[in-house]
Steps between C-alpha positions, in 0.01 A plus 500: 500500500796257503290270574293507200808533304647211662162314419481594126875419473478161602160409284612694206874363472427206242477766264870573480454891599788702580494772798441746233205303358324443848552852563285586228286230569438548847506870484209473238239215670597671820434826391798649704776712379820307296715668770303347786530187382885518411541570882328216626703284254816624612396435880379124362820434367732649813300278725593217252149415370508539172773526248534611133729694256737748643615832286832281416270171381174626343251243374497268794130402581401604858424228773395433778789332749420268746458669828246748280326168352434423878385823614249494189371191614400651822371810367302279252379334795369779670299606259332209418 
């Protein structure tokens, strides 16, 4: 799951999106509950591979970082 997450992150972040956003987003085209998806968003961002807003500065778009840019490339690659 945090892989797809990771995945739709990283191809969807030109859009601006906050976390709030994606989680709609991704919770929607994923078809998996908003709650699920928060989760796996909080466990992307304590393993430093993707950042956004916090509670304390809301509005920031999220992002992939560049250790998650690099694992998307691989994941990218294996499913080519």
């Amino acid at each position: 799951m945090q892989k797809r997450i990771l995945l739709h992150i990283a191809e969807t972040e030109h859009l601006g999106l906050t976390c709030s956003r994606q989680v709609r987003e991704i919770s929607r085209r994923m078809r998996i509950p908003e709650s699920t998806v928060k989760w796996s968003i909080r466990a992307l961002r304590d393993f430093y591979l993707i950042e956004g807003g916090t509670p304390e500065n809301r509005g920031v778009p999220a992002k992939v970082t560049y250790p998650g840019l690099l694992i998307a490339e691989g994941l990218r690659r294996e499913h080519v």
